[in-house]
C-alpha positions in Angstrom: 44.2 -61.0 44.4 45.6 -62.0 40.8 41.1 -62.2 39.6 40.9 -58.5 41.4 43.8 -56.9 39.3 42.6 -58.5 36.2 39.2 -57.1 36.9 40.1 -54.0 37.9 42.5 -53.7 35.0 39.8 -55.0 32.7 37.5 -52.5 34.2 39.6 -49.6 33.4 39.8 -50.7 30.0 36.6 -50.5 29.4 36.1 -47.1 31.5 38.7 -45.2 29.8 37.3 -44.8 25.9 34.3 -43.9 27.6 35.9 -40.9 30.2 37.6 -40.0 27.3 34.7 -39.6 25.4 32.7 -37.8 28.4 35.8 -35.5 28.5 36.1 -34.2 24.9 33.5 -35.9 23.1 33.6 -37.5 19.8 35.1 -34.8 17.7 37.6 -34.5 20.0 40.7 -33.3 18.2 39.0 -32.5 15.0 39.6 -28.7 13.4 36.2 -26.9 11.4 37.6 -24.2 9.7 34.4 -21.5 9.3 35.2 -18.6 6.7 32.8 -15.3 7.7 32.7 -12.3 5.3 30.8 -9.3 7.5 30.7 -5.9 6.7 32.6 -4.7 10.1 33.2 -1.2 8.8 31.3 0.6 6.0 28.1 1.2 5.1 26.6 -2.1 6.5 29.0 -1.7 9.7 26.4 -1.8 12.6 25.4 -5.0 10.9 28.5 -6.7 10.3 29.8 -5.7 13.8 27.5 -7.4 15.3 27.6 -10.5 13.9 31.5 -10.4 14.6 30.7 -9.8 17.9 28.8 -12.5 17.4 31.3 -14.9 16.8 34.1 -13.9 19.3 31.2 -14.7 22.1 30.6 -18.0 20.2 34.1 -19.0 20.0 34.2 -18.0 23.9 31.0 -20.1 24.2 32.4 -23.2 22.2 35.5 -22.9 24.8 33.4 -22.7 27.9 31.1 -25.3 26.3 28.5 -23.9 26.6 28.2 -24.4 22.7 28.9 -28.3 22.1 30.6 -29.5 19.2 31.6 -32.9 20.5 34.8 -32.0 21.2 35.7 -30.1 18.1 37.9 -26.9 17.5 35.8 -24.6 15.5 37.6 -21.5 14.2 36.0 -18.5 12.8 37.9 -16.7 10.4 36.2 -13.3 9.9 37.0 -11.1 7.0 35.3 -7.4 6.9 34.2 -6.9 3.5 34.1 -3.2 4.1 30.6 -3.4 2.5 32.7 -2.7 -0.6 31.0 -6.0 -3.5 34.4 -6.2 -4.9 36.0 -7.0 -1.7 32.8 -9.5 -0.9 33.8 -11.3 -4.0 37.5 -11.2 -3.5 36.5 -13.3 0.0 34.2 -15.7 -1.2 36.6 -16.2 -3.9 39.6 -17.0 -1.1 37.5 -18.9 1.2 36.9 -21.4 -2.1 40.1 -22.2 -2.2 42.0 -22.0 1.1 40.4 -25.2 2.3 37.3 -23.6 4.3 34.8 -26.1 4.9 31.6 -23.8 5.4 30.8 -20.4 4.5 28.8 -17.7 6.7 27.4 -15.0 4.7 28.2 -12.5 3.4 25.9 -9.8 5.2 23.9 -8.1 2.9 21.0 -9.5 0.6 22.8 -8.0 -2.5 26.1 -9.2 -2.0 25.1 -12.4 -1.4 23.2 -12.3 -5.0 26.6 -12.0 -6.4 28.8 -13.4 -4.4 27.0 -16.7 -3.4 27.4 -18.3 -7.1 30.7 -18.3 -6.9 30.7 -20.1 -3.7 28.3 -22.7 -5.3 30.9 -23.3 -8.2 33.0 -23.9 -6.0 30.7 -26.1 -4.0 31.3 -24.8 -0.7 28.1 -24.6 1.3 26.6 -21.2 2.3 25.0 -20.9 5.3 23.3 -17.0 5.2 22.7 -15.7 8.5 21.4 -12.4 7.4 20.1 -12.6 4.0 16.6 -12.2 4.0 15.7 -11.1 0.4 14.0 -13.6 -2.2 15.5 -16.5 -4.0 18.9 -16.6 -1.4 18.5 -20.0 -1.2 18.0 -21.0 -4.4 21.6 -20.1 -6.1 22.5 -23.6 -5.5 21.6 -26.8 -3.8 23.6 -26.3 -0.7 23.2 -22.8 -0.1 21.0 -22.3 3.1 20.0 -19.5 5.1 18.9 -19.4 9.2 17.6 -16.0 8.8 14.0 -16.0 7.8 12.7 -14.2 4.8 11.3 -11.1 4.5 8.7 -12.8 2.7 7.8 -15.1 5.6 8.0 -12.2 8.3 6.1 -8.9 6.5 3.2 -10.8 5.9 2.8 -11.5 9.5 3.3 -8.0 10.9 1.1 -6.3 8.2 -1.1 -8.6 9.6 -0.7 -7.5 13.2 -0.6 -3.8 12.0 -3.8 -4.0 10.5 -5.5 -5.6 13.4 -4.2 -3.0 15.8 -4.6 0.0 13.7 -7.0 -0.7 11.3 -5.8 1.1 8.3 -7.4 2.3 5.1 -4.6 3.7 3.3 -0.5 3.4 3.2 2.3 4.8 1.4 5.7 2.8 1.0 9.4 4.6 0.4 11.8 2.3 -0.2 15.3 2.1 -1.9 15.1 1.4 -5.9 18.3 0.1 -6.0 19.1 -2.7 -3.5 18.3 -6.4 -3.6 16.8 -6.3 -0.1 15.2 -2.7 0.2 13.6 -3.9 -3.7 12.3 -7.0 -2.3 11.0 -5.1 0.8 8.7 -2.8 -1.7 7.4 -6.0 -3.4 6.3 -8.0 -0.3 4.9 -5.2 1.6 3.2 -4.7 -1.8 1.7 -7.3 -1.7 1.4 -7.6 2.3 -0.8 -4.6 1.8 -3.5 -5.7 -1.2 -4.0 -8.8 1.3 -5.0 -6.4 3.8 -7.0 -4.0 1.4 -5.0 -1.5 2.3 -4.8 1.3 -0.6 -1.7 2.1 -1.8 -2.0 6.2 -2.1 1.5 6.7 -3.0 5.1 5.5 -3.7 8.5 7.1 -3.3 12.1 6.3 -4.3 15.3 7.1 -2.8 19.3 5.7 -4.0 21.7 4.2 -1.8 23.3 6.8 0.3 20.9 9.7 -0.2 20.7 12.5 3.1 17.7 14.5 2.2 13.9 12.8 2.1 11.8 16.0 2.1 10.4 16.2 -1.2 9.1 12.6 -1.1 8.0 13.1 2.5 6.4 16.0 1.2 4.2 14.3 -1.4 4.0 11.5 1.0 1.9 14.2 3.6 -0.1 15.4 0.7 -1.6 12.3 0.5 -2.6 12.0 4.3 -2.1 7.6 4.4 -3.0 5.8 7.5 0.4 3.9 7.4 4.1 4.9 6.3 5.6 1.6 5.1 9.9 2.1 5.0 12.0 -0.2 3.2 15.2 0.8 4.1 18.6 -0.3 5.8 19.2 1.1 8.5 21.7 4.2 7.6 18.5 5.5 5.2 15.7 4.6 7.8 17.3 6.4 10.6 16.9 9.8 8.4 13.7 9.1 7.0 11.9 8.3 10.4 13.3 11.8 11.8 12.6 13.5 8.8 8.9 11.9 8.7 8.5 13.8 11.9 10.1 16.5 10.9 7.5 17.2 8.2 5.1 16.9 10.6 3.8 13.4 9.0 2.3 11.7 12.1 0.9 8.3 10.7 1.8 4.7 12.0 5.3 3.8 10.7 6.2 0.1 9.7 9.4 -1.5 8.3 11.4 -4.5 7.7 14.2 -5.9 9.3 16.8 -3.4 8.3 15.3 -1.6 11.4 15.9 -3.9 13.9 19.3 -2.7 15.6 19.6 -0.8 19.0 20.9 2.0 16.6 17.8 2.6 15.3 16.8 3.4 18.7 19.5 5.6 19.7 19.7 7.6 16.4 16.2 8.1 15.5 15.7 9.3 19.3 12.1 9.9 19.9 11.1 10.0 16.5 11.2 6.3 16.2 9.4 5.4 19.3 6.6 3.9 18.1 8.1 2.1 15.3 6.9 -1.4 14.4 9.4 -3.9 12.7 9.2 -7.3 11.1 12.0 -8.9 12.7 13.1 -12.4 13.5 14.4 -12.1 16.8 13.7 -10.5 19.9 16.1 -10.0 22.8 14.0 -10.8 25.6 12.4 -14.0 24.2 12.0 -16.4 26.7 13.9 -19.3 24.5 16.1 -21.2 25.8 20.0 -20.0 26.9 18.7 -16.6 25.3 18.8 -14.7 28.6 22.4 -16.3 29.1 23.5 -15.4 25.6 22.3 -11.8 26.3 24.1 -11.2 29.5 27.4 -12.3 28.7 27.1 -10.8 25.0 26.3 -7.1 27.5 29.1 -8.2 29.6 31.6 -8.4 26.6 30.4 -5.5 24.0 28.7 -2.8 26.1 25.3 -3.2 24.7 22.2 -5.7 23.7 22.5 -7.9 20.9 20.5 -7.6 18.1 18.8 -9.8 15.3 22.0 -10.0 13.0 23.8 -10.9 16.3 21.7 -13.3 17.7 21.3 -14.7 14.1 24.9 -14.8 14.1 25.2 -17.1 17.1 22.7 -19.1 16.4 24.5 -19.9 13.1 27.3 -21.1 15.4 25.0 -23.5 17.4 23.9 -24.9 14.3 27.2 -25.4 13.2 28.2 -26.9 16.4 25.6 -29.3 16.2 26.4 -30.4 12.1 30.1 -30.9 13.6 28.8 -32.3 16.5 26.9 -35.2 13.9 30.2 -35.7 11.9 30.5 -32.7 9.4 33.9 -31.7 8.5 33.6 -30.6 5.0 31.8 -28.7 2.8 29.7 -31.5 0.9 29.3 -33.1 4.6 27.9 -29.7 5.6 25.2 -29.6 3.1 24.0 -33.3 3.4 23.9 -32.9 7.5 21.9 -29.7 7.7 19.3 -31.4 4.7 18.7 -33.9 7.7 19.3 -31.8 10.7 16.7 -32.2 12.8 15.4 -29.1 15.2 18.5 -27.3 16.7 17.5 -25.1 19.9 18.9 -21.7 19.7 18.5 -18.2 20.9 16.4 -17.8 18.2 14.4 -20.5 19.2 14.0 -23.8 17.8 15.2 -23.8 14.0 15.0 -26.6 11.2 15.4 -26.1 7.4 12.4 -26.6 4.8 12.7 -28.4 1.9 14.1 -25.2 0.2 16.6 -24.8 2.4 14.8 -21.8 3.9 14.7 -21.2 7.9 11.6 -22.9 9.8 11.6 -20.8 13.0 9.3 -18.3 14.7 9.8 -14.6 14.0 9.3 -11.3 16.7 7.0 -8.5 15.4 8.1 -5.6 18.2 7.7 -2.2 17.8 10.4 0.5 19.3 9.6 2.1 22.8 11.7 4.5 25.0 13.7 2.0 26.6 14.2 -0.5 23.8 12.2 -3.2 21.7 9.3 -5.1 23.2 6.5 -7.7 21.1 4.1 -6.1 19.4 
C-alpha cells in the first residue's frame, strides 16, 4: 500500500505541470499589450471600422481559443486616429512610450509614411496590416507588413485583365496627392507597358473632390478599352457612378481601395462589373475562413472585408509570435524574421527577406450579390 501511494503520489507529480500546461499553455499568465491606431471615424472610417471589428472578434476568438497564444492575455488597445495625421502621430508617439510591445498600423499608406519613423526611433516594431504602398517596410528594420503590396497584386490582375479582355488602350485617374492612390498610378503604369497596353490619357483628382465630369469627359473623348482608378474608396465610389453617368462604358479596374462591401452598396449597379486587385477574398476556401466569416456576420451585421480579414490575421500572427515567446518589442521583431508559415484567413503567410508579406492575393471583380474570383 505504502509503494502504491508513493506511486500514485509520484505520478501526480509528474501529471500536474503537464495538465497545467494542456490547460493554459506555456504563456499562461503572461500580458501582450498590442497598441492599434485605426481610422474608426473619418475619412478612412469604413476602413478603420473594420479592422476594429476586427479585433473585438479576435479578442473574442483568443478567449474562445479559437486563436492560440499559449495561454497568453493579449489586449488590443485601439485608438481611432480620426484619419486626422496629427492625431496618427500623437498615437504612435503614446504607444512609444506607455510600454506597448507591438504596434498595428496605422491604416492608411500615407500615415504610415509619417508616422512609422517615429515608431522605429523608438524601436517598437510595426506590424502594417493595411499598408500597401511602396517602401512601408523599409522605414526600419523591424517594421513589417501582412498586407501584400500593391506592387505584388496590380501586376497580377493587369495580367488577368488583359487575358480576358484583351485591351489595346487604357486611361488611369488617380489621386495626385496620396501616398497609396500615387503609388497606385505608378504600378498600374507600369502594369500596363508590360501588357502593351497604350496609355491614351491621364487624369488627376485631390483628396476630397465630389465632381469628376470634366476628367471623365476627356477620358470618353479618348474612347480607351480599359478605365484604370486609383482611388480610396470615398473617391472611387463617385467616379465609378459618374463613369456611367457619362455614358463611359469601358472595362473598369482598380486597386485595393475598392475592396469593401461599400463599394458594392454605394456604387449600386454601376460598379457591377468592377475588377479589383485585392488580397483577400471572403469565400476562400482557407482554412477557419468560413468560421471567421460567420461569427464576424453574427457579431457586426455584414461580411468582412480585406482590411478586416487582414486585421485578424494580424492577430493570428501575433498569437503565434506570443505563442513562441515574444513579449516585447525587440522579441517581436527577431520572432516574426524567423516565423515560419502561420495559417490564417488569408491563407498561409510568411515574411520575405524585406519583411514584405509572402501570401497569395484574390483578383475578384464586383457582381450583384457581392465579390467572387476573377
Amino acid at each position: 500500500m505504502q509503494l502504491r501511494s508513493f506511486t500514485f503520489i509520484g505520478l501526480l507529480a509528474v501529471l500536474a505541470p503537464l495538465a497545467t500546461l494542456a490547460a493554459g499553455g506555456p504563456m499562461t499568465g503572461k500580458t501582450v499589450k498590442i497598441g492599434v491606431v485605426a481610422d474608426v471615424t473619418g475619412s478612412a472610417g469604413a476602413y478603420g471600422t473594420s479592422q476594429k471589428n476586427a479585433y473585438d472578434l479576435a479578442t473574442d476568438d483568443l478567449k474562445a481559443g479559437r486563436i492560440d497564444a499559449g495561454g497568453a492575455t493579449l489586449t488590443f488597445d485601439i485608438e481611432d486616429a480620426a484619419s486626422d495625421p496629427a492625431q496618427v502621430i500623437n498615437l504612435i508617439q503614446k504607444f512609444s512610450t506607455d510600454g506597448t510591445a507591438l504596434l498595428l498600423g496605422p491604416t492608411l499608406s500615407a500615415e504610415a509614411k509619417k508616422a512609422d519613423p517615429i515608431a522605429v526611433k523608438a524601436n517598437l516594431t510595426v506590424l502594417a496590416t493595411s499598408n500597401t504602398a511602396q517602401g512601408i517596410t523599409a522605414q526600419g528594420p523591424c517594421v513589417f507588413r501582412n498586407s501584400l503590396a500593391e506592387e505584388q497584386v496590380v501586376p497580377e490582375a493587369m495580367s488577368k485583365a488583359a487575358r480576358a479582355w484583351h485591351p489595346k488602350t487604357a486611361a488611369i485617374i488617380y489621386g495626385d496627392d496620396n501616398q497609396f492612390t500615387k503609388t497606385d498610378f505608378e504600378i498600374f503604369k507600369n502594369a500596363l507597358e508590360r501588357e502593351h497596353i497604350a496609355l491614351v490619357d491621364t487624369e488627376t483628382y485631390h483628396t476630397g473632390d465630389v465632381d469628376f465630369k470634366a476628367q471623365l469627359t476627356n477620358i470618353a473623348s479618348k474612347k480607351p478599352d480599359m478605365l484604370v482608378v486609383g482611388s480610396l474608396l470615398e473617391e472611387a465610389v463617385k467616379i465609378v457612378v459618374q463613369a456611367k453617368q457619362s455614358g463611359i462604358k469601358t472595362h473598369l479596374i482598380g486597386g485595393n481601395g475598392l475592396n469593401s462591401p461599400k463599394f458594392i452598396s454605394l456604387a449600386g449597379d454601376a460598379g457591377t462589373g468592377v475588377v479589383i486587385g485585392a488580397a483577400y477574398y471572403l469565400g476562400n476556401n482557407y482554412a477557419g475562413n468560413r468560421g471567421f466569416v460567420d461569427r464576424y456576420k453574427k457579431k457586426f451585421g455584414t461580411g468582412p472585408d480585406q482590411f478586416a480579414a487582414q486585421a485578424y490575421a494580424a492577430a493570428q500572427i501575433v498569437a503565434s509570435a506570443v505563442k513562441n515567446g515574444a513579449t516585447a518589442s525587440d522579441q517581436f521583431c527577431a520572432t516574426f524574421k524567423k516565423l515560419n508559415v502561420v495559417q490564417t484567413v488569408l491563407g498561409p503567410v510568411a515574411f520575405q527577406g524585406s519583411r514584405d508579406v509572402r501570401a497569395a492575393s484574390a483578383i475578384v471583380r464586383v457582381t450583384k450579390n457581392g465579390f467572387a474570383y476573377f
